[in-house]
N, C-alpha and C positions, 0 to 999 in steps of 0.2 A: 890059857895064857894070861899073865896077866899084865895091867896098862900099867905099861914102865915110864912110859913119858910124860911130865909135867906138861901144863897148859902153857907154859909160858914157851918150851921148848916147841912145842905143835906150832905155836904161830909162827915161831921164827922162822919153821921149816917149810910153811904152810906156800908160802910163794914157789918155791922149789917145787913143791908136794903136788900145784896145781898145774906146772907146768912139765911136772912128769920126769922132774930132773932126780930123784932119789934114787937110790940103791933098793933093792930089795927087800931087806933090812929094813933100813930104815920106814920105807914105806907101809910095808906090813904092820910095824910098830904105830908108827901113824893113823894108820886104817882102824887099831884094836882101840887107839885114844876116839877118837871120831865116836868108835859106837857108842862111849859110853858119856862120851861130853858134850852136852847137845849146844853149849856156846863156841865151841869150837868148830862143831859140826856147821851152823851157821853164820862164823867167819869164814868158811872156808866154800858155802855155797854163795857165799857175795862174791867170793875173790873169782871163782869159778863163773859167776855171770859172762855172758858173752859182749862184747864190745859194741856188740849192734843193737842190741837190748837197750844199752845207756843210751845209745844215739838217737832210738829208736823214743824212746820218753823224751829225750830232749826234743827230737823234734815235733812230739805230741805233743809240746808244752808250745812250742812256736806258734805251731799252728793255731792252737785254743786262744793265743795271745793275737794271732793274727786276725781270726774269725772275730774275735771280741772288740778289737778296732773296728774294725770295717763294718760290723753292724753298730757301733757308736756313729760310725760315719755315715752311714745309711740311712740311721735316724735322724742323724744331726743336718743333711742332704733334704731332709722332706720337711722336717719342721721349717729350716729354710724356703724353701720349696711353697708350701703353705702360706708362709710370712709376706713373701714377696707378693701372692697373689691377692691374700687377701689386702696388701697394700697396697698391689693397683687397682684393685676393684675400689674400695675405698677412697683412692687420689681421683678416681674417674667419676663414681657419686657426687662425692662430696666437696672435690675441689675443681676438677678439670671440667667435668659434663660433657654434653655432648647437642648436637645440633639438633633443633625439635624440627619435629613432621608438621606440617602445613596444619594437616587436621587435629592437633593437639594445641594449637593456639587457641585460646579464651579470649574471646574481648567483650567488654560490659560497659554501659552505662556512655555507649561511642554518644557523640553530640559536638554540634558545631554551634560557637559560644559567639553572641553579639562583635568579639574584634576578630574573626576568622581562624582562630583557634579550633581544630580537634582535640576536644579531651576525653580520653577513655580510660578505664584499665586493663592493662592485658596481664594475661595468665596465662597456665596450662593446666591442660583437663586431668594430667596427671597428678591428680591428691598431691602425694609426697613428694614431687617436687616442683622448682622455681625457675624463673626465669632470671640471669644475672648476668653480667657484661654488656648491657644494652647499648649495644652502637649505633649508632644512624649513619648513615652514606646519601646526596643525595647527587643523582646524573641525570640532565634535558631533562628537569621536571619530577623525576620518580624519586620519590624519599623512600628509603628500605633499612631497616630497622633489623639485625640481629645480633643474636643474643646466647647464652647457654643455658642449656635445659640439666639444671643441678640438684639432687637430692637436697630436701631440707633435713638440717640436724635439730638432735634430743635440745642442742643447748637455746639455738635458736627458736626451737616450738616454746618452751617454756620459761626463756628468760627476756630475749627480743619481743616483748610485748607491746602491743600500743592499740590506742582505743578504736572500734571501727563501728562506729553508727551506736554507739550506745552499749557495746559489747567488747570486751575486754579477750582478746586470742590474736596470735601472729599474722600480719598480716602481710602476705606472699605476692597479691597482686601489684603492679608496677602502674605508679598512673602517669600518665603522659599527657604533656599539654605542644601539640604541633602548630606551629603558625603555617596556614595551607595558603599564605600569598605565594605566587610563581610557582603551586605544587602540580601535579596535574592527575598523581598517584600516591597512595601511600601502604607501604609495605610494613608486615611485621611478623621478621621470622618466616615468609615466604607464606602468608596468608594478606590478600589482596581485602584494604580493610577502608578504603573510602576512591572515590573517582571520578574524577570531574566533576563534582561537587554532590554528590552522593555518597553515604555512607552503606558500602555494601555489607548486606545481611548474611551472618553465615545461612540461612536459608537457601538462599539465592544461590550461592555454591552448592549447597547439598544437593538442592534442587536438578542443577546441573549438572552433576556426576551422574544422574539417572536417564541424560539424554539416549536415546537410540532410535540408529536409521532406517528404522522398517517395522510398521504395526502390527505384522503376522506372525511376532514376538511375542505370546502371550505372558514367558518368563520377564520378562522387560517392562511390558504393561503394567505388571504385578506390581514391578521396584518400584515405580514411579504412583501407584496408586498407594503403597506402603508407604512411601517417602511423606507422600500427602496429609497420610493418617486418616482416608477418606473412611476407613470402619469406625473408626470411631464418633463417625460423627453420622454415617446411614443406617448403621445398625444391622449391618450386612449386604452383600449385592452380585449381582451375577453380571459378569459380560462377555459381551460376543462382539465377533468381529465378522466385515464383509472386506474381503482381498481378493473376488475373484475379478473384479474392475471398477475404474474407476468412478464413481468417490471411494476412496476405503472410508470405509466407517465403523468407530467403537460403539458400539451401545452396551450401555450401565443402567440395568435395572433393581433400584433400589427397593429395600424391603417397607423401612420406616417411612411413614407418614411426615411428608414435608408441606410446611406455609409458604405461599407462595410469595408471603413479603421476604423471605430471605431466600429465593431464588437467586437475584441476584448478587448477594454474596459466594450459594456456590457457583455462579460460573464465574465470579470475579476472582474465588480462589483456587476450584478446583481445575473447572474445564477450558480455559484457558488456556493453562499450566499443561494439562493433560495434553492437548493440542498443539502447542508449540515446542513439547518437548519430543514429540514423535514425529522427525522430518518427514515420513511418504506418509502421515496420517490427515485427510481430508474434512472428516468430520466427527464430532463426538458427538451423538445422539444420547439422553438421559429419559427415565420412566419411573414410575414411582408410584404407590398407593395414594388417592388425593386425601388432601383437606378438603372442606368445602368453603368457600370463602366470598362475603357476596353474590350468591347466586350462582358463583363460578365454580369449576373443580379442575383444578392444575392436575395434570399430567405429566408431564417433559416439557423436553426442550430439544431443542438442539444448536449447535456453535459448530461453525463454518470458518475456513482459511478466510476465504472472503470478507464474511460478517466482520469475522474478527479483526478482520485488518481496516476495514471501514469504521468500528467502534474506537481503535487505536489512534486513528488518525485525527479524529473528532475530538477524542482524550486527549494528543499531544498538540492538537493545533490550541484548545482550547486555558491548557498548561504553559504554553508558551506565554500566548496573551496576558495571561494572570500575574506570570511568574518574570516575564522577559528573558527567558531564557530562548536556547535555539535549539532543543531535542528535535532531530531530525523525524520527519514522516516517513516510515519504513511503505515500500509498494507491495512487502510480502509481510503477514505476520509473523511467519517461521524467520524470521532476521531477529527478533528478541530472544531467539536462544544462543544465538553466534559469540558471546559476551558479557560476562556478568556483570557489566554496566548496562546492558541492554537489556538483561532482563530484569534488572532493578529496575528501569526506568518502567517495565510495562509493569513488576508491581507496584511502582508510587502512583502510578496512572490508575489503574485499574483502582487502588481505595480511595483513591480524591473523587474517583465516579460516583461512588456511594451517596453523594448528597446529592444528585440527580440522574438516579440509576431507572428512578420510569421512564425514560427519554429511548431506552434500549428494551422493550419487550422482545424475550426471550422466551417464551413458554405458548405452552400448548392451551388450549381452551378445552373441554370437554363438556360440547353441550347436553351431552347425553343425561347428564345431571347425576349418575351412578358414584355412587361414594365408596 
């Protein structure tokens, strides 16, 4: 048969054709254009699409347009997100800060100046940052001084320059000059920094964090002979303990070779310390390889509650006199650790001894004569 119908006549008919409205005829007619007109044949497979197909893309199209926001928004949600953070990290560094810990205060160069003045610099141990807001408060006597603990900036390290001893770099410490008339304490930043007319040593603190109630603590022992830095300076030592009654008693048997003119330095700085820092501790006994020294050969020693509170007493009666002051005479020497004014006091006492430390023999004699 052949194609009777024009292109132009197919499409007209083509809506009817797809909706099945034709005659027989006609569509037959239709059918034989189709085979051979392939642009008709493909107006006539659009027209034929189904309605849910259309719908069906559009709604694919939504979606992809939805998806594609929402991860705009997503991202745009954490880059904020981020922003925010790293600007309060930032506002908290470098502008807000935060409250420093006791043991992060630095003070240098403390001293108390001919018109009753404290001048020191205080800092913190932390490098990178400074101490800023410095405020003073002072209530019945105690001045207390805080401040905030602030990251230092790039622009301050390298543009806020100013000279320090001869040396040109930024300079973060804060100095302070305190009039201590009517003081009785002085605080900074919650480190206890002078007292009743003493300027306490962060030692003296440190010192005191290593207190503990009972010598059959050998862990404990340790802190406090570490705190000391006693190896470094015997060259090694062994000790024991007696807790099964009383006296308790430490003995430290040192390796190195000690003079017995600086005996009384270590008991002025170590056993002492070692002594009153261990409340049921009765006695430190010490041994040692000797020197020989005039004829003699030191051995040990040993320091007693007793002894020592009887060299103490002699110490502050004799400080008083000197000084006109009224440090009180303690009846136990375990009372110098009750209070880091008191145990300042026993170390200002104990090195004012030093210019008449033969007055206190402390050591052992070994007539044996054996070196």
């Amino acid at each position: 048969m052949k194609n009777d119908l024009s292109c132009g006549v197919v499409r007209d008919l083509l809506p009817s054709y797809v909706e099945n409205l034709l005659g027989e005829e006609s569509k037959e007619a239709v059918d034989r254009h189709l085979e051979n007109c392939p642009e008709c044949r493909e107006r006539k497979e659009d027209m034929a699409a189904p309605p849910e197909a259309e719908e069906a893309a559009k709604e694919v199209d939504y979606l992809k347009r939805v998806k594609k926001g929402t991860a705009r928004k997503i991202v745009l949600a954490v880059v904020c997100t981020v922003l925010l953070v790293m600007g309060g990290y930032l506002l908290e560094e470098f502008v807000i800060g935060r409250t420093p810990d006791a043991e992060h205060i630095h003070i240098e160069f403390a001293h108390v100046d001919g018109d009753n003045n404290l001048t020191l610099l205080a800092d913190t141990y932390r490098g990178a940052y400074e101490l800023r807001g410095m405020k003073a408060v002072t209530k019945n006597g105690v001045l207390t001084y805080t401040a905030r603990e602030v990251r230092v900036n790039l622009f301050q390290a390298l543009f806020m320059r100013t000279k320090i001893e001869d040396m040109e770099g930024y300079e973060k410490q804060v100095p302070l000059s305190i009039p201590l008339d009517g003081l009785t304490e002085v605080w900074i930043c919650g480190r206890l920094v002078w007292q009743e007319g003493l300027i306490i040593h962060p030692d003296t603190l440190r010192m005191l964090e290593t207190k503990t109630p009972y010598c059959g603590d050998p862990a404990a022992l340790g802190r406090i002979l570490d705190a000391l830095q006693l190896q470094e300076f015997t060259g090694g030592h062994t000790m024991s303990l007696q807790t099964s009654e009383r006296p308790y008693v430490l003995t430290l048997k040192f390796e190195k070779r000690i003079s017995p003119f600086i005996i009384w330095d270590w008991t002025e700085c170590y056993f002492f310390q070692i002594l009153v820092l261990v409340d049921n501790l009765d006695e430190v006994v010490y041994a040692f390889d000797p020197e020989r020294d005039s004829g003699k050969t030191v051995t040990g020693g040993r320091v007693t509650v007793e002894y020592a509170t009887e060299v103490m007493a002699k110490l502050t009666e004799s400080h008083n006199l000197q000084y006109g002051t009224d440090w009180p005479i303690h009846e136990n020497f375990k009372e110098y650790a009750e209070s880091p004014l008191e145990y300042q006091r026993m170390i200002t006492l104990l090195e004012e001894s030093r210019s008449y430390k033969q007055d206190y023999p402390l050591i052992w004699s070994d007539s044996s004569g054996r070196s």
